[in-house]
C-alpha positions in Angstrom: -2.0 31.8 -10.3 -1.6 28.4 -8.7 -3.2 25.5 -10.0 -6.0 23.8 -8.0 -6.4 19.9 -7.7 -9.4 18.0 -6.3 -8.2 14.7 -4.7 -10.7 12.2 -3.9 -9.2 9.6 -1.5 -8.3 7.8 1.7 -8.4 10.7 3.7 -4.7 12.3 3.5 -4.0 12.6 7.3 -5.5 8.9 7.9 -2.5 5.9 8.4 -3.8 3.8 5.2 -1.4 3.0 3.0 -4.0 5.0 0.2 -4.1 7.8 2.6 0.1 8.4 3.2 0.8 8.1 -0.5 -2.0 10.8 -1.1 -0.1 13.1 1.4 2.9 12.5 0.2 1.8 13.6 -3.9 -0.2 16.8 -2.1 2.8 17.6 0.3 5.1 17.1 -2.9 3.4 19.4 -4.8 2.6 22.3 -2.6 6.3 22.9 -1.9 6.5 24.2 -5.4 4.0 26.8 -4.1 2.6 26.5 -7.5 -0.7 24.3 -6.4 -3.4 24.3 -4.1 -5.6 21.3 -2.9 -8.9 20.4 -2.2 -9.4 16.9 -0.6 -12.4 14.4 -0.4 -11.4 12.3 3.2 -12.9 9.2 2.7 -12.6 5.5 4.1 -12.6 6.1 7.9 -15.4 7.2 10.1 -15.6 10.6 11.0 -16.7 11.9 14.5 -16.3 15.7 12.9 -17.6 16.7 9.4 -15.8 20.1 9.8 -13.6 21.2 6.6 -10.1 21.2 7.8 -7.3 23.4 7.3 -3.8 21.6 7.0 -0.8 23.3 8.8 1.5 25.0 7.5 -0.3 25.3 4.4 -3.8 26.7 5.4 -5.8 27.3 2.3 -3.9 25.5 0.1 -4.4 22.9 1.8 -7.9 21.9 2.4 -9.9 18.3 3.6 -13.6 17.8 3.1 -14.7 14.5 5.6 -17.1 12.5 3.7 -18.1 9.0 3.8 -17.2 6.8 1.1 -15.5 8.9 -1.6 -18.1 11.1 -3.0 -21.2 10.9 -5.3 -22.4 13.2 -8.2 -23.9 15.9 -6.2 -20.9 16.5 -4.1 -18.5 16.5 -8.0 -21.0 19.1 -9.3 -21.1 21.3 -6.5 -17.5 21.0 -6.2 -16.7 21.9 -9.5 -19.2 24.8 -10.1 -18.0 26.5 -6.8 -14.1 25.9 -6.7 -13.6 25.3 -10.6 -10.5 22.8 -9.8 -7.8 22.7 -12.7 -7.7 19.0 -12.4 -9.3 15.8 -10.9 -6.9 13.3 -9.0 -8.2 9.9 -7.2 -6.3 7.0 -6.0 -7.5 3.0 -5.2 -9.2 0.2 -6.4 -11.5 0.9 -9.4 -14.5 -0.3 -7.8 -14.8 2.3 -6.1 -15.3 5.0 -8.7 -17.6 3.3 -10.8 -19.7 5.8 -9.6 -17.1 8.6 -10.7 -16.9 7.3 -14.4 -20.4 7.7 -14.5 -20.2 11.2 -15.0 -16.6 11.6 -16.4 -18.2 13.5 -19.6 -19.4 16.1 -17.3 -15.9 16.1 -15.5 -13.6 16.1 -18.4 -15.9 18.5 -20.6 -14.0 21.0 -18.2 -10.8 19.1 -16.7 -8.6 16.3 -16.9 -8.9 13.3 -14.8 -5.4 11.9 -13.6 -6.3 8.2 -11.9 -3.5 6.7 -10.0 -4.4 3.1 -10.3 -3.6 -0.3 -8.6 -4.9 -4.1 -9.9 -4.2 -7.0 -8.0 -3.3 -9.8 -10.9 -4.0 -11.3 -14.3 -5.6 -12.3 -16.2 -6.2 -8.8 -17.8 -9.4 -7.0 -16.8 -11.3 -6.6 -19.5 -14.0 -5.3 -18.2 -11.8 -2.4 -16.4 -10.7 -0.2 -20.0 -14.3 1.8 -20.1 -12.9 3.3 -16.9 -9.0 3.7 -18.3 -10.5 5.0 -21.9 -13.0 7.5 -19.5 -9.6 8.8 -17.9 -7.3 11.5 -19.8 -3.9 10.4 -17.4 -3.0 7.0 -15.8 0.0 6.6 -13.3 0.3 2.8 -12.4 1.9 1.8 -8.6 3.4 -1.5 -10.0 4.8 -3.0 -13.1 1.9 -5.7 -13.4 -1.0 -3.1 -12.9 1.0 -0.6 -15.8 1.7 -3.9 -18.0 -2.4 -4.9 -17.7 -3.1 -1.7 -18.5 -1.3 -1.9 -22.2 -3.0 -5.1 -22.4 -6.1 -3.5 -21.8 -6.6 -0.2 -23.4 -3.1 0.7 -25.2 -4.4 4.2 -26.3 -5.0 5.4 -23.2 -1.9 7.4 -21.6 -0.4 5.6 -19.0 3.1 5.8 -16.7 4.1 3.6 -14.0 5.4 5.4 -10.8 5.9 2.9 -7.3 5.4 3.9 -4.2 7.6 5.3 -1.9 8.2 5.7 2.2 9.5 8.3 4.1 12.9 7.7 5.1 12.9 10.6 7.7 10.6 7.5 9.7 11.7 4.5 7.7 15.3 3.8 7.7 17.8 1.2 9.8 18.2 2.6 13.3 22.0 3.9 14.8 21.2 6.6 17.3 21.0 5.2 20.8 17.8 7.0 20.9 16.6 4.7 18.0 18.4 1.4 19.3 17.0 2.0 23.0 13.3 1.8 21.3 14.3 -1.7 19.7 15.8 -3.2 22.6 12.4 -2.3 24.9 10.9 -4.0 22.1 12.7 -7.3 22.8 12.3 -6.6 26.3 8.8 -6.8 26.0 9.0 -9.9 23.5 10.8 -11.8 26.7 8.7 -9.9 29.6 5.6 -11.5 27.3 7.0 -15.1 27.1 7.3 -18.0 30.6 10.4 -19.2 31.7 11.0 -21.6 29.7 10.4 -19.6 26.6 12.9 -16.8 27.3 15.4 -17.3 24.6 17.1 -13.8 24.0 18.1 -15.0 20.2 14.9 -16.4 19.1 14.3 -14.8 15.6 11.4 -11.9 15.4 8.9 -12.1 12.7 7.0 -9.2 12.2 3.1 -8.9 10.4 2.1 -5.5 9.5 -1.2 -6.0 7.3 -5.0 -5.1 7.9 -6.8 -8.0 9.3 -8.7 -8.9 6.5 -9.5 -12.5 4.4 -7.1 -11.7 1.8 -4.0 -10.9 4.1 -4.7 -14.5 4.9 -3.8 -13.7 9.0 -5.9 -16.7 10.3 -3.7 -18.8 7.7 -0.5 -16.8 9.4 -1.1 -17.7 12.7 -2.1 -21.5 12.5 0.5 -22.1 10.3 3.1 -20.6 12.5 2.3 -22.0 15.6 2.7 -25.1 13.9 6.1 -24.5 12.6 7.3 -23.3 15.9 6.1 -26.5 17.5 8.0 -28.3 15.2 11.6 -26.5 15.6 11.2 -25.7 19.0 8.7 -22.5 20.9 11.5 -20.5 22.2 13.0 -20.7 18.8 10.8 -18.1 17.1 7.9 -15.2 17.6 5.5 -13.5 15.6 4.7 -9.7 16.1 0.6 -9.1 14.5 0.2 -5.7 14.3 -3.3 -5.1 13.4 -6.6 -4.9 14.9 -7.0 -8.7 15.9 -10.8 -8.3 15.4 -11.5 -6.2 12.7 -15.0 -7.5 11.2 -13.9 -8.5 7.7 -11.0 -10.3 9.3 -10.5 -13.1 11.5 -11.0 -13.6 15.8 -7.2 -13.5 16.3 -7.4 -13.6 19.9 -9.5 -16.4 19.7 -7.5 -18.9 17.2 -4.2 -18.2 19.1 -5.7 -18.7 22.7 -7.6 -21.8 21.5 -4.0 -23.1 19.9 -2.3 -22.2 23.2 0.2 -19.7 21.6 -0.3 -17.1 24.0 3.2 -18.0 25.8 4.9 -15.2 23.8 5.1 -17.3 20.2 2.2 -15.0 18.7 1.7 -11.4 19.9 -0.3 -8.6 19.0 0.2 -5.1 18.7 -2.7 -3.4 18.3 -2.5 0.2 19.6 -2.3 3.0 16.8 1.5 4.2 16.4 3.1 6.8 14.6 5.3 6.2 11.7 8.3 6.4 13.9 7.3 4.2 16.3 6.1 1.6 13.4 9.7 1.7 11.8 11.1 0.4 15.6 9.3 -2.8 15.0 10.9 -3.2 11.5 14.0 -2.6 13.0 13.4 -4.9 15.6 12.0 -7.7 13.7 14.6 -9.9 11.7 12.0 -10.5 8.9 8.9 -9.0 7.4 6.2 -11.3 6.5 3.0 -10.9 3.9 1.3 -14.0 2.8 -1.6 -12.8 1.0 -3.8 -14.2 -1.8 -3.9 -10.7 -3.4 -1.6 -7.6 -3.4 -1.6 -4.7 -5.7 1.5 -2.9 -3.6 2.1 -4.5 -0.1 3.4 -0.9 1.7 4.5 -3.0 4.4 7.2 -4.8 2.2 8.8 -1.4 1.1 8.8 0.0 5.0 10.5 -2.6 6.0 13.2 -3.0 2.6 13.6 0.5 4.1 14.8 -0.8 7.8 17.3 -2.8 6.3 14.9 -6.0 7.2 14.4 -8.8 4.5 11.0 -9.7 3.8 9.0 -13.3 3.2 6.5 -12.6 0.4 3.8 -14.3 -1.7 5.3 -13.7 -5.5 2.3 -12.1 -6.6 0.9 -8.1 -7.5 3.8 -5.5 -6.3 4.9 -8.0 -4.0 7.2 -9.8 -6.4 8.9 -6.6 -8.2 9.7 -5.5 -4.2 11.4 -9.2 -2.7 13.8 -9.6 -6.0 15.3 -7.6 -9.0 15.5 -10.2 -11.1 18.7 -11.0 -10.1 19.3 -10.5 -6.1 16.9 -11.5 -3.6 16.0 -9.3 -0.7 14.8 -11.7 1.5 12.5 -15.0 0.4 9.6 -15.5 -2.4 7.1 -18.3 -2.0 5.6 -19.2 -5.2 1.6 -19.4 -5.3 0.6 -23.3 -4.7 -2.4 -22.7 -7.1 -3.9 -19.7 -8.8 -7.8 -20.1 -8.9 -9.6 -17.8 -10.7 -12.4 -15.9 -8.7 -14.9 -13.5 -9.3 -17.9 -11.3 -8.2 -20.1 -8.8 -10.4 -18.0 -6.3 -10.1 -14.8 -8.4 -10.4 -16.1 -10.6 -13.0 -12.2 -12.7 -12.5 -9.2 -12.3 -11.1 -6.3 -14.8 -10.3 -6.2 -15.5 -6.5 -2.7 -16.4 -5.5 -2.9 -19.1 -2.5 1.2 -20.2 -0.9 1.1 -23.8 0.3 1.9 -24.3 3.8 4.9 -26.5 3.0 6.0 -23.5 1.0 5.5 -21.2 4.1 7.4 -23.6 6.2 10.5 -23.8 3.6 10.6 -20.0 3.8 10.9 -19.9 7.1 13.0 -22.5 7.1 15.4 -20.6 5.3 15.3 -17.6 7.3 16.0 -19.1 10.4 19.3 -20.7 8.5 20.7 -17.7 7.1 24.2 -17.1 8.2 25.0 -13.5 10.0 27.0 -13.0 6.5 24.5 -14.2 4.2 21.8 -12.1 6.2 23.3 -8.4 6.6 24.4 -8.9 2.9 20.5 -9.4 2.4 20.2 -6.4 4.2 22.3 -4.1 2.6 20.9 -5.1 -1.4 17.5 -4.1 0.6 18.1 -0.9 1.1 19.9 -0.7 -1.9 17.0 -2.1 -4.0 14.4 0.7 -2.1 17.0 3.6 -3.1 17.4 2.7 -6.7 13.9 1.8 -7.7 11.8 3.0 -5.3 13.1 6.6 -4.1 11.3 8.9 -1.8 12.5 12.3 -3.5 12.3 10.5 -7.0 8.8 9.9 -5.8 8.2 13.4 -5.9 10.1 14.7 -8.2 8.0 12.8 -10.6 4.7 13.3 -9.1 5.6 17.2 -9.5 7.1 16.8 -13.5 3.7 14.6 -14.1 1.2 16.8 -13.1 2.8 20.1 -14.5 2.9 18.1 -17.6 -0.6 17.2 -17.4 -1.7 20.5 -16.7 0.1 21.9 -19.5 -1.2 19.5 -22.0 -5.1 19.3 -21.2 -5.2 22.9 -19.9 -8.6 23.4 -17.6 -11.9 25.1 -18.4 -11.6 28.0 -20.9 -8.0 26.4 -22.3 -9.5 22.3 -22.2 -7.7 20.4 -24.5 -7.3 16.9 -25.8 -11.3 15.7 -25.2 -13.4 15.0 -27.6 -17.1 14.4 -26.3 -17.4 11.9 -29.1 -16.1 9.1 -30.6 -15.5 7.2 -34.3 -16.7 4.2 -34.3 -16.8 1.5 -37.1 -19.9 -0.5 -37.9 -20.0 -3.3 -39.4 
């Protein structure tokens, strides 16, 4: 009988980085025929509510829309009318405070497998009531698995990266393939006045959400004011995101008020499939992330993937992705300060903020690199992604983890390894 696994999520079909790892762990396992799914599709507004059936798989594949990711009520009725094998939910902790709530209800009856991300140090503390309420925890980076240890050392824990697709996400050859990069330049020159037309001028590309910690404002001042200073028809930057997404910044605004709508800053904002997202990488001669805060930075592996180097903050995944500890894959720009912030949930977290003299020497650098210097960057890139950071290792391990998992805590009648108590020593 095949083993069934609630997923609360991003929802698996949706373009988040959250929701494409989710289908890729679901679409991993299911090809083993072995397990079935039910999924919680959270994080993006629905128009339809309707359960939906995933083709080819049909039943085994199944998506509940929801808003959020779920409450008590919607657990319990879960559990009492589909009696899942296992519990498996993916993102930031703070959002499943909720979750942990009831995790003695959950685990009573099944194992709870919590594929978890954390932004930076200093160790969270406050965080290891939720990784001691968890029976499994598979870490996406090397600093989240690392403050884990710190945290709550008893608790089982893994780390597994993610991965990308390399069906979508790989350099381009076929003339197919190339003919979609060069409309992409095309467009780049159509988009710029005559005395901006330089052919050569070197593409940087921004793939992140429009929000304050991707720091795009920052990106696009502090670009138009290095391509002022080396010359405008020297350089572009590609923005794909929604330029005014409301816990973001008025893109449109800053670059039209800076005059650096001559084809030095353009946006790309329609909704693309992954195909057409890996022309842009292939077009673009860098990949650039600046943020304050980054437990992963997808956009860093996709383009590693292309064969194009990336600029990146050294901080969360970010920094295991743009070195090895020995090569560089493209350039690192080493935090200017770290303050430490914090909220009530958050009580503190290190904030990682570049300078913009370290920006400019990055770029700086990039626009110097020799042809030789550069493809050889290229190559250790896709390298790097193959070695450490494998698509089919990807899922070969999601599938070894959970049969393990479901092996060692069995479900319901055969529950193991919970204790609805604990020891404690008093003083």
């Amino acid at each position: 009988m095949k083993k069934k696994i609630l997923v609360l999520s991003d929802h698996p079909l949706s373009p988040s980085g959250v929701g494409t790892q989710t289908k890729y762990f679901i679409e991993a396992l299911l090809k083993t025929g072995r397990y079935t799914f039910i999924c919680l599709g959270g994080a993006i507004k629905h128009n339809d509510y309707t359960p939906q059936k995933v083709e080819p798989w049909g039943d085994d594949f199944r998506i509940f829309p929801i808003d959020g990711y779920g409450n008590h009520e919607i657990i319990r009725s879960i559990m009492q009318k589909e009696k899942p094998d296992v519990l498996w939910f993916m993102t930031d902790p703070r959002f499943y405070g909720w979750l942990w709530e009831i995790e003695n209800e959950v685990r009573t009856n099944i194992p709870m497998v919590y594929y978890h991300v954390w932004d930076n140090f200093p160790s969270p503390v406050y965080n290891g009531v939720y990784y001691r309420s968890t029976d499994e925890v598979v870490c996406i980076s090397k600093v989240t698995h690392e403050i884990l240890k710190d945290v709550s050392p008893d608790v089982s824990s893994r780390y597994l990266p993610h991965a990308v697709d390399p069906q979508f996400f790989h350099k381009f050859k076929s003339d197919e393939e190339l003919a979609l990069i060069q409309q992409i330049k095309e467009n780049i020159t159509i988009n710029s006045s005559m005395h901006s037309k330089n052919k050569d001028k070197k593409i940087f590309f921004w793939n992140s959400r429009n929000a304050r910690r991707k720091q795009s404002g920052t990106m696009v001042w502090w670009f138009n004011e290095f391509i002022n200073e080396i010359g405008k028809d020297q350089a572009c930057l590609i923005m794909h995101t929604d330029p005014r997404d409301p816990h973001g910044t008025d893109l449109p605004h800053i670059i039209e008020h800076l005059g650096a709508d001559d084809g030095q800053i353009l946006l790309s904002t329609d909704k693309i499939d992954p195909f057409n997202l890996a022309s842009f990488y292939n077009a673009a001669d860098y990949t650039i992330s600046i943020s304050d805060a980054e437990g992963f930075g997808l956009s860093m592996l996709e383009s590693l993937s292309c064969g194009t180097p990336i600029i990146a903050t050294m901080t969360g995944g970010m920094q295991e992705q743009v070195t090895d500890g020995k090569n560089w894959f493209g350039f690192g720009i080493e935090p200017a300060s770290k303050s430490v912030i914090g909220s009530l949930q958050v009580p503190y977290i290190y904030e990682d903020r570049i300078s913009q003299e370290g920006l400019n020497d990055a770029l700086r650098k990039a626009m110097n690199r020799s042809p030789k210097a550069y493809d050889k960057m290229c190559r250790q890139g896709m390298n790097h992604v193959k070695k450490n950071y494998s698509f089919d290792n990807y899922q070969k391990k999601w599938v070894e983890i959970m049969d393990e998992i479901v092996e060692k805590h069995g479900s319901w009648e055969t529950r193991r390894n919970y204790k609805r108590w604990h020891l404690l020593e008093v003083a």
